[in-house]
Structures are given as structure tokens and as C-alpha cells.
C-alpha positions as CSV (number, residue, x, y, z in Angstrom):
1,X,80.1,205.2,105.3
2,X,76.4,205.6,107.4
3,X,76.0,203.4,110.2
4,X,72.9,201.9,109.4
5,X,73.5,201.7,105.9
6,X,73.5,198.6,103.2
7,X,76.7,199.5,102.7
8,X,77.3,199.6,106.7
9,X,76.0,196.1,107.0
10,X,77.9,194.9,104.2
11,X,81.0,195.4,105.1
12,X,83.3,194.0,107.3
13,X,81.0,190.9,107.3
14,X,78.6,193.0,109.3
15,X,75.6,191.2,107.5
16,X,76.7,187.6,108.9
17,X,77.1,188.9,112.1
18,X,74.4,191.1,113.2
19,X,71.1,190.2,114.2
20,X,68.6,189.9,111.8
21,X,66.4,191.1,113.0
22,X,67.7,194.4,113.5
23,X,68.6,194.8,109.9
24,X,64.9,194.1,109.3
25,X,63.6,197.2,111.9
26,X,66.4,199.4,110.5
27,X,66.4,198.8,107.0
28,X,63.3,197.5,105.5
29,X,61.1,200.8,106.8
30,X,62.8,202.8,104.3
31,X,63.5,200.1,101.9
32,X,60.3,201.8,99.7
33,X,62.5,204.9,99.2
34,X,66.3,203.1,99.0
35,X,67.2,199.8,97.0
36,X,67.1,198.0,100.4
37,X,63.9,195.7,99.5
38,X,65.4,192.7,97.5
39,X,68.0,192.8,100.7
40,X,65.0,193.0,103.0
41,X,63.5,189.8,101.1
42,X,66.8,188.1,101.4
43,X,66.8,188.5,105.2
44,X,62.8,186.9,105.2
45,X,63.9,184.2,103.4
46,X,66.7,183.1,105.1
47,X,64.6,183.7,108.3
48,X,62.1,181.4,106.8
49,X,64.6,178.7,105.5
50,X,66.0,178.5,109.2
51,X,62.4,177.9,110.4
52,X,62.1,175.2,107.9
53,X,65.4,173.7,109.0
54,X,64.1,174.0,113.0
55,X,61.0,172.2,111.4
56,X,62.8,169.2,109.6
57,X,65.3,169.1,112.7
58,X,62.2,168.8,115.4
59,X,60.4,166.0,112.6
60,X,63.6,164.0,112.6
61,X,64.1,164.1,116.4
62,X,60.6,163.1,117.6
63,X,60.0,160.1,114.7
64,X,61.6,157.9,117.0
65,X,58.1,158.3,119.4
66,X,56.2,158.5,116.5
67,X,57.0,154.4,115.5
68,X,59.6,151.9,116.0
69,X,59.9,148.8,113.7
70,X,61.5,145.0,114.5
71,X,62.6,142.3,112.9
72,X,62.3,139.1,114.8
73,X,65.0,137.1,112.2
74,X,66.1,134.6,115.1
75,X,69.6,134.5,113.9
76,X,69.8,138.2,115.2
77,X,68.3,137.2,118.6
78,X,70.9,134.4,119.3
79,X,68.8,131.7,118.4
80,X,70.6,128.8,116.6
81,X,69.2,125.2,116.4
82,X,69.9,121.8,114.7
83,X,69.1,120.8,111.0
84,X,66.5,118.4,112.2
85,X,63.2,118.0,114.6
86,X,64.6,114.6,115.6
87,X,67.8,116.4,117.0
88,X,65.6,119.5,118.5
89,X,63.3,118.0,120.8
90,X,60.0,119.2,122.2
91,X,58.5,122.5,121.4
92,X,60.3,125.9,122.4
93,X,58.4,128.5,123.6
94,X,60.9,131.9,122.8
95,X,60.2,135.3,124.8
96,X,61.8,137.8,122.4
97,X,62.3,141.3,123.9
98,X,61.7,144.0,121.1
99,X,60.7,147.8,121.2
100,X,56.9,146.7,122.3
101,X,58.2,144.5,125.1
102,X,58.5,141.0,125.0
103,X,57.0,139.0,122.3
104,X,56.3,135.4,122.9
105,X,56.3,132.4,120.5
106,X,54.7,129.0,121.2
107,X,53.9,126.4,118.9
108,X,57.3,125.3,117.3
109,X,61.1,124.7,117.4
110,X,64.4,126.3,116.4
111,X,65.5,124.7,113.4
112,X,68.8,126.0,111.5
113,X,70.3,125.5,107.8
114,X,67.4,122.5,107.8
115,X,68.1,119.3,106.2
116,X,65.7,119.3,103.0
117,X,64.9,123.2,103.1
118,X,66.4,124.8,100.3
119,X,64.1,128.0,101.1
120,X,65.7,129.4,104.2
121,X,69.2,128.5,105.2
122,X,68.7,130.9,108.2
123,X,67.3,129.8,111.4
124,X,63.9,129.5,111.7
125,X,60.9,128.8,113.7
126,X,59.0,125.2,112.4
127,X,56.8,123.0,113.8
128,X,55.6,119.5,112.2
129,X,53.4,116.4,113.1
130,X,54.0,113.4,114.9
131,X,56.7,115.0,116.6
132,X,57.4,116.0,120.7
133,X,54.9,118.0,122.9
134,X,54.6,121.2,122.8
135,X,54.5,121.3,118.5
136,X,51.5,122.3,117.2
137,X,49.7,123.5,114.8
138,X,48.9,126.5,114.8
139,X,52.0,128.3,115.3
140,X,51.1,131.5,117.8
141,X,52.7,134.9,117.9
142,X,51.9,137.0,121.5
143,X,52.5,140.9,121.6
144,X,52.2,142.8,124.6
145,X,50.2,145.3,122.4
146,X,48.7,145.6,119.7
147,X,50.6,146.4,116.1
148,X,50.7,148.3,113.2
149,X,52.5,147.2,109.2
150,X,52.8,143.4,110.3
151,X,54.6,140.6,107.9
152,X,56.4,137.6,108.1
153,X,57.6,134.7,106.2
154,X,55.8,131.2,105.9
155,X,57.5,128.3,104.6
156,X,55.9,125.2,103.5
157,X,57.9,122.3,103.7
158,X,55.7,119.3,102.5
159,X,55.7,118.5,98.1
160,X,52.0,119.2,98.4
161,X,49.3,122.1,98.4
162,X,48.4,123.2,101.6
163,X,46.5,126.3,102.4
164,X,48.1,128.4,105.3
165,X,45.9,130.9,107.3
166,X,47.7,134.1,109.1
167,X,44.7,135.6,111.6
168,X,44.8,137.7,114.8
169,X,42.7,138.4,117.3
170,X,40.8,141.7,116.3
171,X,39.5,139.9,113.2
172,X,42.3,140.3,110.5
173,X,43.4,136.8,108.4
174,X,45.1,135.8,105.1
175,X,45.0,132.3,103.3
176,X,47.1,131.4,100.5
177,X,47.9,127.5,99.3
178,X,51.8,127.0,99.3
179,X,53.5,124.1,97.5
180,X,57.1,123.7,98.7
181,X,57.2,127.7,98.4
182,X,57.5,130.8,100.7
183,X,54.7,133.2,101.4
184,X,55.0,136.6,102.3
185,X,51.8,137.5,103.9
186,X,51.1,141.1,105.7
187,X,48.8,142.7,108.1
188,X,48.3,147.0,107.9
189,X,46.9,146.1,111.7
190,X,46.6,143.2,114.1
191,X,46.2,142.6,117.7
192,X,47.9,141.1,120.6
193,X,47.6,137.4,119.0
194,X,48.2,136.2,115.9
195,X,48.3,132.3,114.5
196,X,49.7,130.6,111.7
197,X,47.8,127.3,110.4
198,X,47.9,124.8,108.2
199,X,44.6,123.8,107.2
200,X,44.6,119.5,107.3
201,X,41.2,119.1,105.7
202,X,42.1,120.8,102.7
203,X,43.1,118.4,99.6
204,X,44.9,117.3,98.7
205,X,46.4,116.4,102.1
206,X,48.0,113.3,103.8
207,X,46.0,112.2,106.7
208,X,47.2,115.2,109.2
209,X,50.4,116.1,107.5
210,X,52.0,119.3,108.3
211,X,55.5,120.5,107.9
212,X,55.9,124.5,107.9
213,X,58.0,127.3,109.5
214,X,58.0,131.1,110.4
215,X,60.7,133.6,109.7
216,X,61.4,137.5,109.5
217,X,58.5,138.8,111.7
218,X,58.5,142.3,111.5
219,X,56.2,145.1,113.1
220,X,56.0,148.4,113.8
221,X,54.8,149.7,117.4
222,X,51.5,151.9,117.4
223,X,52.4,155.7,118.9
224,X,51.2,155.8,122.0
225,X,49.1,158.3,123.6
226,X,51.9,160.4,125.5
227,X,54.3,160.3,122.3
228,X,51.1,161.8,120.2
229,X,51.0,164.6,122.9
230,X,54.4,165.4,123.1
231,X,54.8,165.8,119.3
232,X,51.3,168.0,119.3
233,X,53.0,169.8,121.4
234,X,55.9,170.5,120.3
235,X,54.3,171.4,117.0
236,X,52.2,174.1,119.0
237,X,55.1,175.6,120.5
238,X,57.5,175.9,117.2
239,X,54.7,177.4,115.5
240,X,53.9,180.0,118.1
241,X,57.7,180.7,118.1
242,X,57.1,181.4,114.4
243,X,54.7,183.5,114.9
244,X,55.9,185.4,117.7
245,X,58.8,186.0,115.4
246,X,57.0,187.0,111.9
247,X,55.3,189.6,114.0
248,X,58.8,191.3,115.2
């Protein structure tokens, strides 16, 4: 058997064990004149498929920088509360650390399993009138930046139509009227402030009546500057790898 041969790299599981690219620079220059070129092909497309591999292994490692979401449920954060306002006192203002930093609500209450709400048996986050300070209307949501795919739940929890409002402070809002329901609204962007608000002067309505509460806020962080460099990067230095390597 020639050393150097197909047959020489086949056997003895040579061909799983030598380096490619010295199979290419020995055998493909003559594969024109031997039956080496559907090996030669082989060997480039293996060498491609392990590029794609590095690729999808490099994608998968750096999405983490790329965005991070949350979910702000308030029975994952430890937040458990009575069944009624009258039992939860004045207004709670909650700093939730998340993958942004700590976001800050202000406005409302812990309320769990609440007596009358058969929407959300979870703990949530309500305010209503005539009750202690610090429960208002609107409910406000602070980030420490701003945001990207934002959504929540909004309960109403009066037997009449009410029109809720969802806005932030770069301009974005959503309305929709609720009747003892749950609303699902969502924002692509928003800023570092966003409300929730029941609108009293829309009928019908009962002389200032709200009753309404928050759940499942959930968010994705906006890549940030040094993240989009480091994956630019790292994109420029796998593909001049590839390169580098196509031209052996």
C-alpha cells in the first residue's frame, strides 16, 4: 500500500485521524488524474459543516448579551399578600431586582387569591379608591433603562366598562375598555416609565370608582453598546478564521 494513497488514508482509521488538511494538499492536487475528487469534496464538506457547527456554537454562546427577558409574576419574587385592601394597608412601593437592575413599582398593594377575583388567583399588584395613602391611580412601573417587547396583564375588577390606558414616557400608549375581564396589552418599545390608568370620566362610571390590578410584567433588556461590539467582533474574527482556512 503507497503512503499517501486513498487507500493509505483509509485504512487503519487513518482518515479519522490525520489532519485534514493534509489529506487536502496531498490528495486533491492529483485528484484530476485519480478518483480522489468525490473524497476531496467529502473532506470540504466536513470542513464546512464544522465551520457551521463553530458558527451555531459562537450564536448560542453570545445570545445571552444579545437580550435577556423577565417576568415580574410577584409570586416568583416572594411577594405574598392578603385577600383584601382592608387587610393590606397603605400603598407598597416594591423594588424588584431583574436582569436591567431594579425595577420599581409605586401606585398599589400586594393582593393574593383576592376575595371576589375570579381572574387571577396569583398574587398581584392592585390599587383601588377610597382606600390608604399611597394608592393611586395610575399605577407606575420605573426601569432603570429603557426596554424592548413589553407586556403585562390588567385586570379590571369593577362590573362596569372602564377604559384602561398603558403609556410610557417616549410616547407609546394603549387603551382598551375592560368589563370585569383581563387585558393583555403590549409594547415593541418603551421607556424608563410606564403608567397604568383607569380613565374616571369615561361612562359609564361611578363618581371616581376604580378597582384594577397588574400582573406578569414581562420585558426584554435592549443589547447594550459593548455586548453589540463584542458579538461584531467575534463575528469578524470567526470569519477571518474561515477564511484564513479556505485559503490553506
Amino acid at each position: 500500500m503507497v503512503q499517501g494513497s486513498l487507500e493509505y488514508y483509509k485504512s487503519a482509521g487513518n482518515l479519522a485521524t490525520i489532519d485534514l488538511l493534509e489529506f487536502r494538499q496531498r490528495v486533491c492536487p492529483i485528484s484530476n488524474r485519480f478518483p480522489y475528487a468525490a473524497a476531496c469534496g467529502t473532506v470540504l464538506t466536513v470542513r464546512r459543516g464544522l465551520y457551521c457547527v463553530l458558527i451555531g456554537a459562537a450564536l448560542y454562546a453570545l445570545s445571552p448579551l444579545l437580550s435577556r427577558g423577565d417576568t415580574i409574576d410577584f409570586d416568583s419574587q416572594g411577594y405574598f399578600g392578603p385577600s383584601t385592601f382592608a387587610e393590606a394597608g397603605p400603598g407598597q412601593t416594591l423594588s424588584i431586582t431583574t436582569s436591567v437592575g431594579v425595577v420599581t413599582l409605586q401606585g398599589g398593594v400586594i393582593i393574593t387569591a383576592g376575595a371576589g377575583n375570579s381572574l387571577d388567583a396569583t398574587s398581584v399588584y392592585a390599587t383601588g379608591s377610597g382606600l390608604g395613602g399611597g394608592i393611586t391611580n395610575p399605577l407606575t412601573i420605573t426601569f432603570p433603562v429603557p426596554v424592548t417587547n413589553f407586556s403585562l396583564e390588567v385586570g379590571n375588577g369593577v362590573p362596569f366598562s372602564i377604559i384602561y390606558t398603558v403609556a410610557d414616557n417616549s410616547g407609546h400608549s394603549q387603551s382598551s375598555a375592560l368589563t370585569g375581564s383581563v387585558w393583555q396589552p403590549s409594547l415593541p418599545t418603551v421607556g424608563t416609565t410606564v403608567t397604568v390608568e383607569a380613565a374616571l370620566t369615561a361612562s359609564p362610571h361611578i363618581a371616581g370608582l376604580w378597582n384594577f390590578w397588574i400582573d406578569d410584567i414581562s420585558f426584554d433588556s435592549v443589547p447594550e453598546p459593548s455586548s453589540m461590539a463584542l458579538l461584531l467582533g467575534a463575528f469578524a474574527g470567526l470569519g477571518l478564521f474561515v477564511r484564513g482556512k479556505s485559503r490553506n
